[in-house]
FIRO-145539 format. One record per residue (C-alpha): residue number from 1; x, y, z. Coordinates in steps of 0.05 Angstrom, whole numbers, plus 32768, in hexadecimal, padded with zeros to 4 digits. Example, Ala and Ser with C-alpha at 12.3 -4.5 7.8 and 13.67 -1.06 7.14 Angstrom:
! residues 2
  miti     X     Y     Z
     1  80F6  7FA6  809C
     2  8111  7FEB  808F
! end
This chain:
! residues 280
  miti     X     Y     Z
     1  8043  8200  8106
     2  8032  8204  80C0
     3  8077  81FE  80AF
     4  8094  81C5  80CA
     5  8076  819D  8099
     6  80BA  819E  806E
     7  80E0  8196  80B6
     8  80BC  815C  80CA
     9  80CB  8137  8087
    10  8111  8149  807D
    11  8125  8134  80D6
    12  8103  80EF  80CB
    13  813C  80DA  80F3
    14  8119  8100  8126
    15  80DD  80D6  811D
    16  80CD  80A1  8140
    17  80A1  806A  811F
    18  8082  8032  813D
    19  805E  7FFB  8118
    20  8021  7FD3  8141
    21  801C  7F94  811F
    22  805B  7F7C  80F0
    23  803A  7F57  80B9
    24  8048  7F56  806D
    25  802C  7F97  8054
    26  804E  7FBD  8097
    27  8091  7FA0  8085
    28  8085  7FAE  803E
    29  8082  7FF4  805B
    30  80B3  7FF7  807E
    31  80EB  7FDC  8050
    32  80CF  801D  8025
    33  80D7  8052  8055
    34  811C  802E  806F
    35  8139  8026  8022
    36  8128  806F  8012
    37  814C  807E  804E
    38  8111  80A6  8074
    39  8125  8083  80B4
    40  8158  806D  80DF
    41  8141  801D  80E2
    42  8159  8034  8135
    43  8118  805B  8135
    44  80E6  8029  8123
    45  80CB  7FF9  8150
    46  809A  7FC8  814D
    47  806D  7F93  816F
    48  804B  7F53  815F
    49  8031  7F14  8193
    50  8068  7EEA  8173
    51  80AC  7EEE  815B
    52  8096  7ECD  8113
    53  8098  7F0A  80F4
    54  80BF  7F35  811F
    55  8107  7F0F  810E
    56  80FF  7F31  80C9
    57  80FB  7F7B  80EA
    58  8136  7F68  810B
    59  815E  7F5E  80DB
    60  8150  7F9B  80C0
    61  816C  7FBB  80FE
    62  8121  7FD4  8115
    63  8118  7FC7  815C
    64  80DE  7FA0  8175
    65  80B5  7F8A  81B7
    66  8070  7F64  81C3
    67  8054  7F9D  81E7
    68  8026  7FC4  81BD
    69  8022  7FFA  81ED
    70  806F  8007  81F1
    71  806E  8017  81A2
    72  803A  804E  81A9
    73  8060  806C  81E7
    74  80A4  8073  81BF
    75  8088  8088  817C
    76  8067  80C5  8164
    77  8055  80A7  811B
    78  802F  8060  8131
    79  8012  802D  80F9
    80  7FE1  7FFD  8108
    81  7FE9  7FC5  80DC
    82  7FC3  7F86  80FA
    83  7F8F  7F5D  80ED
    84  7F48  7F89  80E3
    85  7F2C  7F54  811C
    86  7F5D  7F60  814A
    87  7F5B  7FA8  8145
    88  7F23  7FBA  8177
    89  7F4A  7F9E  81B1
    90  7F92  7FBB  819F
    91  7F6A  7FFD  819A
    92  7F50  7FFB  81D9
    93  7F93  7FDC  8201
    94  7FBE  801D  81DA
    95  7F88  804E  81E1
    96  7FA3  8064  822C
    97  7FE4  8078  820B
    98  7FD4  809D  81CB
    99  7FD9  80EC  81D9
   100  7FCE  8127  81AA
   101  8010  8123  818D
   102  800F  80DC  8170
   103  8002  80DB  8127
   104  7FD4  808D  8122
   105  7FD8  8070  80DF
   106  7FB2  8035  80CE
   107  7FBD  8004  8096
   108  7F84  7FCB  80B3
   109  7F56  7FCB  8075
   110  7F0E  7FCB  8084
   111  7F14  7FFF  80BF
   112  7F03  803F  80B7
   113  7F10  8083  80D0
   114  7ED1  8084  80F0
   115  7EDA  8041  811C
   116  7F26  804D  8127
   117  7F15  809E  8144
   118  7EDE  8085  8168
   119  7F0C  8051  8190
   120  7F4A  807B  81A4
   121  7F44  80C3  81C7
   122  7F1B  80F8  81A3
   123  7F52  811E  8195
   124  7F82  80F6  8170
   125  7FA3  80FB  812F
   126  7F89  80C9  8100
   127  7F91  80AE  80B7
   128  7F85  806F  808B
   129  7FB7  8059  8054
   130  7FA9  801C  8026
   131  7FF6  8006  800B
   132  7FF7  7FCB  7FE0
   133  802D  7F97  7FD8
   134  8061  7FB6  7FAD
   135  8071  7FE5  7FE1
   136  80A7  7FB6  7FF3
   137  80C9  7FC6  7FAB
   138  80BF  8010  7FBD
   139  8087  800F  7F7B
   140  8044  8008  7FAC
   141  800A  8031  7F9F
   142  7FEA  804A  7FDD
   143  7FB1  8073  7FE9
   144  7FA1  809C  8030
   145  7F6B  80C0  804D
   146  7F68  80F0  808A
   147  7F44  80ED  80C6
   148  7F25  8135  80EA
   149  7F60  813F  8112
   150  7F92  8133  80E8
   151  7FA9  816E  80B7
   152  7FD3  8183  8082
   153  800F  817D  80AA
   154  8006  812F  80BC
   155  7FF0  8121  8074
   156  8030  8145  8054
   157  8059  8115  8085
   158  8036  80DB  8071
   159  803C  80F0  8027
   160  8081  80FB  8034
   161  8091  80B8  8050
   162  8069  8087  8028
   163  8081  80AA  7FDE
   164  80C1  8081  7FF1
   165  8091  803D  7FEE
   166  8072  805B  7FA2
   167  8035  807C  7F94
   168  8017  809B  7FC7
   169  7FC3  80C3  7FC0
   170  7F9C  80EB  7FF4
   171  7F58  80D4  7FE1
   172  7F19  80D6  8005
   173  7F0D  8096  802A
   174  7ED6  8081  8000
   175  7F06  8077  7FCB
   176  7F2C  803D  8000
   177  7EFE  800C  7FE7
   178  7F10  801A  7F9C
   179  7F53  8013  7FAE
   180  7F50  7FD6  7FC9
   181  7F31  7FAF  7F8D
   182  7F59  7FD5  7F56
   183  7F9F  7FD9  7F79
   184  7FA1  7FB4  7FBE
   185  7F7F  7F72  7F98
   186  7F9D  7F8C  7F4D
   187  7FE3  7F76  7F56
   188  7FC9  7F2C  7F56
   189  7FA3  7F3A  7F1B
   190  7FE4  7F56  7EEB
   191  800E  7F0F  7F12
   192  7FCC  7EE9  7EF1
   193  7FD4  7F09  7EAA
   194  8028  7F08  7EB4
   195  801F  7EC7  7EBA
   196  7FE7  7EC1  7E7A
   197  801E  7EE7  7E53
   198  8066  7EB9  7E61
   199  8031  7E75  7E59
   200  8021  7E9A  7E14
   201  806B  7E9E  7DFE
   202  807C  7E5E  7E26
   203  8047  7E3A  7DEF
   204  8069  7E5C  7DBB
   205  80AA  7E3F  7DC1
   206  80CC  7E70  7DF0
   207  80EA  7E4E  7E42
   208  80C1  7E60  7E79
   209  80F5  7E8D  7EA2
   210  8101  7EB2  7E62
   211  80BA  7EC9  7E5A
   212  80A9  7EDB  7E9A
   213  80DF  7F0C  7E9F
   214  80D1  7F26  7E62
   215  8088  7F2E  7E7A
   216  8096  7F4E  7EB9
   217  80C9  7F84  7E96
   218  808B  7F89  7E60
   219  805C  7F9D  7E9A
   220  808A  7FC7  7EB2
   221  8097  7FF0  7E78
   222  8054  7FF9  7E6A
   223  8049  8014  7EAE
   224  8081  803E  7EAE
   225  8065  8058  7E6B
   226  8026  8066  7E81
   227  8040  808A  7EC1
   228  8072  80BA  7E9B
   229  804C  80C9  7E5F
   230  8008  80D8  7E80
   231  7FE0  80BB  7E47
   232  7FA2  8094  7E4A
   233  7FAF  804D  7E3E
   234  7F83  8055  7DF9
   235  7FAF  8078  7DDC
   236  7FF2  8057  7DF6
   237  7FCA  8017  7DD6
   238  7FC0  8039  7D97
   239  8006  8045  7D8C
   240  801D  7FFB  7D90
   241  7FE4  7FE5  7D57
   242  7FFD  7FF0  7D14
   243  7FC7  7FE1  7CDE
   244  7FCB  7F94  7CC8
   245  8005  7F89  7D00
   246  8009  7F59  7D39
   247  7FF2  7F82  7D7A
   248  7FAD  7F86  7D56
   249  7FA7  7F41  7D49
   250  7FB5  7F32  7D93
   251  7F86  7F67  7DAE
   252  7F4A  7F48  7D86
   253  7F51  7F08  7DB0
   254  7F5C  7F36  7DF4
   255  7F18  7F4E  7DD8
   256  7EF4  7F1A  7DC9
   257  7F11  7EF6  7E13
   258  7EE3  7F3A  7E2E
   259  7F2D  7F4C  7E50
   260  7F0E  7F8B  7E65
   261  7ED0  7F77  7E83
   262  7EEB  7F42  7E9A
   263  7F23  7F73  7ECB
   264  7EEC  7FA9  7ECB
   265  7EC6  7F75  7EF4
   266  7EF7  7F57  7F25
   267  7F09  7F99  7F3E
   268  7EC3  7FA7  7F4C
   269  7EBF  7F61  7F6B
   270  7EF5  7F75  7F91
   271  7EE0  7FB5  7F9E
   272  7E9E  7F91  7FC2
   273  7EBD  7F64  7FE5
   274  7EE4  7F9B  8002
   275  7EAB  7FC8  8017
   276  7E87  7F85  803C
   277  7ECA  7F79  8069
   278  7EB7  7FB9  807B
   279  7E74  7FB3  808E
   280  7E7E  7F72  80BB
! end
């Protein structure tokens, strides 16, 4: 009922989650969920063709098979994490086996709702999440949507679990896309201007190792900042410029390097790119 939301959360070790597909962003998930301690690694299994990346679930005490179709039959909570091209045909081999009370979350990008509800039973409970990488650090952003079936209840557990990975937004799906191209493809973009920043330093005299670090932790901080405040980046900026001092001097060149339009456009590149997966 209504109020077995908070039950469901706090007996995860009464869940039982099984992961179709074993790849890097499901194990990035499931380090998450196992490192907040949401569940037992004993009640995870998963499946893959080969053993390639299944030695690494292993190790984490997760059990694991090759048979698709024996994860959805001991799991209520099942991922499907595999390639978008191969999802069609694991769809239709696990379709026999899903009943009404399996929750079926999918992280393939480029699938939606529509296509996954239309190929398993009318009935079941169905939602998309888009993680990105650091989940694996426990600081991912992820965003889900719901399908028709599934309610508040299945969305509060999914909530539940995937806070332990970082950020975690019920959006509508439209907003997938967006996701994609501004967090999914945006980690690569803050490695790319990491990297701009330590090379910076590096020219100026300072080792290589040194500045990166000191990059990273400068990223971070700023993040952290702009997470706990709750400020607009303007005015977070504003505070670092003194008149006539150093920040200002820098931020001219960002300007005049069209830093903005420059990102502005790569997540909407992204963004595109990510809607015509979809399409094909």
């Amino acid at each position: 009922g209504s109020g077995g939301v908070a039950t469901v959360a706090m007996e995860a070790s009464e869940l039982w989650v099984g992961f179709v597909g074993a790849g890097r962003m499901a194990g990035g998930l499931v380090r998450g969920l196992l490192q907040a301690g949401k569940v037992p690694a004993s009640n995870i299994l998963a499946s893959a063709p080969s053993d390639k990346n299944l030695d690494a679930w292993r190790e984490l005490g997760c059990r694991t098979t090759h048979c698709n179709l024996e994860v959805v039959h001991r799991s209520t909570l099942v991922f499907l994490a595999t390639k978008p091209h191969i999802l069609p045909g694991v769809l239709e081999e696990i379709r026999p086996a899903v009943g009404s009370h399996h929750i079926v979350v999918s992280l393939v990008a480029g699938v939606t709702i529509q296509t996954l509800q239309r190929l398993l039973p009318p009935w079941t409970k169905v939602l998309r999440i888009m993680p990105n990488l650091p989940c694996v650090v426990q600081a991912g952003a992820m965003v889900f949507s719901r399908g028709s079936n599934a309610g508040d209840e299945e969305a509060a557990l999914l909530k539940s679990l995937l806070s332990s990975c970082g950020l975690c937004e019920e959006v509508p799906e439209s907003y997938i896309d967006i996701h994609t191209g501004l967090s999914g493809s945006g980690v690569a973009y803050v490695y790319l201007f990491a990297e701009a920043l330590a090379e910076g330093a590096v020219k100026m005299g300072m080792p290589g190792a040194l500045a990166s670090r000191i990059a990273a932790q400068t990223l971070l901080g700023a993040a952290k900042m702009l997470l706990e405040t709750g400020e607009h980046p303007a005015k977070l900026r504003g505070d670092v410029c003194t008149p006539g001092g150093t920040t200002i001097y820098a931020l001219h060149q960002l300007e005049k390097g069209a830093l903005r339009a420059t990102v502005m456009d790569a997540v909407e590149a992204a963004t595109n790119r990510a809607c015509d997966m979809a399409k094909d």
